[in-house]
C-alpha positions, 0 to 999 in steps of 0.5 A: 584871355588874359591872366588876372594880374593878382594871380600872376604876382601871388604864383610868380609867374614869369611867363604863361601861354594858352595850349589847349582850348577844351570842348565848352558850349557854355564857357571858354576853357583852357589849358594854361601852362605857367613857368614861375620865377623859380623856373617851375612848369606847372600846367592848370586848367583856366575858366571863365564864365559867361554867367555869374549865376553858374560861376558862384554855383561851381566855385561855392560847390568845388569850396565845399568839395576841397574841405573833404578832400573830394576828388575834384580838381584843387582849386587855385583862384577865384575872381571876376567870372574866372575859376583856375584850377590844378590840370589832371592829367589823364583819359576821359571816362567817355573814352575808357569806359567803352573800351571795355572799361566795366571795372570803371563802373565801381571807381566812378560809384566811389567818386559819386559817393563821396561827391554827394555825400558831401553835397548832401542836404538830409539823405540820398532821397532828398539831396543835391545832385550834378544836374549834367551828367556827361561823361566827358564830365569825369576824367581818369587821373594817369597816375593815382587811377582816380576818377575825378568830376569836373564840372559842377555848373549846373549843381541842383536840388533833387533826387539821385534818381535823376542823375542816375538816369541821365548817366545812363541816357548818356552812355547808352546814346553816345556815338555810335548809339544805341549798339547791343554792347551800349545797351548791355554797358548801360544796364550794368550802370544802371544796376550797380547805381540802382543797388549803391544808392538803394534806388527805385528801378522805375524812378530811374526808368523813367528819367532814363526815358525822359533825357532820352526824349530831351537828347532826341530833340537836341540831336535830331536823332530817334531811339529805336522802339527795341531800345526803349522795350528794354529799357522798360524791363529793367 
């Protein structure tokens, strides 16, 4: 990939390489490191987009976000299918949270409010939510212990109990899946999201179970029967 001319001469840019390609399905991402003239080494994070759809939907939503200074990555151009933005240097929350990372729980309750309260249409029952709800789609900033979104692509309109829910099919069929402590972890999701957002425990129930069946399909994997009996009961 090549930097786009404007951005080089508006940062002054000297020099510029590619270092890392992060994991994408849908887009190349990548870690760009840029020396300017003054000698300054900044690290940024380049993206381009396969789709014009999903590349106005992330860079209207990151637009809105930056206003309130939510916490999202600062972004630095726009143009053609390609968004750069600051690198945050720290952990995915994938990686954190099942290291026994409970008290992430409430750090990643306080991003997700401050995103959708920005995003917000009317309310928490009738508003925009993520629509993807990976983990890997939340990074744990090393030195402001900040927990920060990332992806915005699949922004839509609908109700938080389903991004409740897909986060919480997400945490508990990571690899290894479906584990006592996966489950015991998703249930303390599942209510502390269900209490923040004033939520019905059956509207979330039952995305739960519907991305459950959708990731069933995706990875050729079964959820066992104890799992969803559980899940049931919440």
């Amino acid at each position: 990939m090549v930097l786009p001319d404007n951005f080089i001469k508006n940062w002054q840019i000297k020099d510029y390489d590619f270092v890392q390609q992060f994991k994408s399905k849908k887009n190349q991402v990548l870690k760009l490191k840029v020396i300017t003239k003054n000698n300054e080494e900044h690290f940024l994070v380049c993206k381009s987009f396969t789709n014009y759809r999903k590349y106005y939907q992330e860079l209207s939503t990151l637009n809105k976000l930056s206003k309130i200074d939510a916490p999202v990555p600062r972004l630095l151009y726009s143009s053609n299918k390609i968004i750069i933005t600051e690198y945050i240097d720290g952990f995915l929350l994938v990686d954190e949270l099942f290291k026994g990372g409970n008290s992430l729980i409430n750090e990643l309750g306080k991003t997700l409010e401050r995103v959708y309260n920005a995003l917000a249409v009317d309310s928490y029952k009738n508003n925009v939510i993520l629509g993807d709800m990976n983990l890997r789609n939340f990074i744990i900033d090393k030195n402001k212990n900040k927990i920060y979104r990332l992806d915005f692509e699949s922004v839509e309109k609908g109700h938080l109990s389903k991004d409740i829910g897909k986060l919480c099919a997400f945490c508990i069929s990571y690899d290894p899946p479906f584990t006592d402590y996966k489950l015991n972890l998703t249930k303390e999701l599942f209510d502390y999201f269900k209490n923040r957002f004033l939520l019905s425990s059956s509207f979330i129930t039952n995305e739960v179970l519907i991305e459950l069946s959708n990731i069933e399909k995706r990875r050729e994997i079964v959820v066992p029967e104890k799992v969803k009996y559980n899940i049931y009961k919440w």
